[in-house]
GUZANU-335063 format. One record per residue (C-alpha): residue in one letter; x, y, z. Coordinates in steps of 0.05 Angstrom, whole numbers, padded with zeros to 5 digits, always signed. Example, Ala and Ser with C-alpha at 12.3 -4.5 7.8 and 13.67 -1.06 7.14 Angstrom:
# GUZANU-335063
a+00246-00090+00156;s+00273-00021+00143;
***
This chain:
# GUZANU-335063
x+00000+00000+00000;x+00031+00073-00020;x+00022+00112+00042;x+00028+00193+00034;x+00103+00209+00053;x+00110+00280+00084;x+00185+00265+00109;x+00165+00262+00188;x+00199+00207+00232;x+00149+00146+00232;x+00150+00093+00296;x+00127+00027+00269;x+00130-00026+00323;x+00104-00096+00291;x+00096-00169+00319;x+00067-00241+00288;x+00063-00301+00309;x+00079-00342+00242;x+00081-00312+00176;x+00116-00259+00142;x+00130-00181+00151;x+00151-00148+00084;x+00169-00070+00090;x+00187-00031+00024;x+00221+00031+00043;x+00221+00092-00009;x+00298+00105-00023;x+00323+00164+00014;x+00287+00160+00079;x+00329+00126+00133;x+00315+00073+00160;x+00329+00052+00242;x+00313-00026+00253;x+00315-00074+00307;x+00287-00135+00279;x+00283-00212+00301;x+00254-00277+00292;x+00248-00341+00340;x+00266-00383+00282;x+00268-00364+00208;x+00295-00302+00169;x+00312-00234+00168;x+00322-00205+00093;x+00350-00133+00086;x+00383-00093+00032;x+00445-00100+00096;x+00442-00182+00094;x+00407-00232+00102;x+00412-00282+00168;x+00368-00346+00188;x+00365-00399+00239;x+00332-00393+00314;x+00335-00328+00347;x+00357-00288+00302;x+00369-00215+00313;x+00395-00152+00266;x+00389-00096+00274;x+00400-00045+00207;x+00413+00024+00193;x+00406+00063+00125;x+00421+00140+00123;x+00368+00190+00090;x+00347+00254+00082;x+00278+00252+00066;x+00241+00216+00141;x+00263+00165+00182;x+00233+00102+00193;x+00244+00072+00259;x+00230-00006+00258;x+00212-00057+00312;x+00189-00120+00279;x+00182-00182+00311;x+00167-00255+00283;x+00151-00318+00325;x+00166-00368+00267;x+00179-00337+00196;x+00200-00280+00159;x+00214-00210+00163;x+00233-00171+00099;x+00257-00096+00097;x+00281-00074+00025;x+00292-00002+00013;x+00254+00009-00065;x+00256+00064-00125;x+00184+00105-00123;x+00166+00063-00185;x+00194-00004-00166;x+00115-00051-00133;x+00125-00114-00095;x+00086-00174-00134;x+00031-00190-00081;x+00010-00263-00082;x-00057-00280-00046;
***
């Protein structure tokens, strides 16, 4: 979903059980993360890392917002990929 972007620091704290978070981040707004997952994997544009308990926590300079991330996954993934204005994520159902 596009959200309107007005360049203000946003606080996004997110949890699940089993499943998978997926973030795309507009290029040039930073990004401060502290992500994990109980077993699984964390994807970001800064690495990727799987297995039980995983932490990482990533941070992207920008100029245009911050994004301040607390995401949290009892069993699968959590995806944070930093995206061109015209690049879409194919949905599946």
């Amino acid at each position: 979903t596009g959200l309107p972007w007005n360049g203000e620091t946003l606080n996004l704290d997110l949890a699940l059980g089993f499943g998978t978070i997926e973030l795309d981040i507009p290029e040039g707004v930073a990004v401060e993360s502290d992500l994990g997952v109980g077993v699984g994997v964390i994807e970001t544009d800064g690495g990727d890392d799987a297995g039980y308990d995983v932490e990482q926590a990533w941070n992207l300079p920008g100029a245009d917002g911050t994004i301040r991330i607390n995401a949290r996954v009892g069993a699968g993934e959590v995806e944070v990929r930093q995206v061109a204005p015209t690049e879409t994520r194919e949905v599946s159902p």
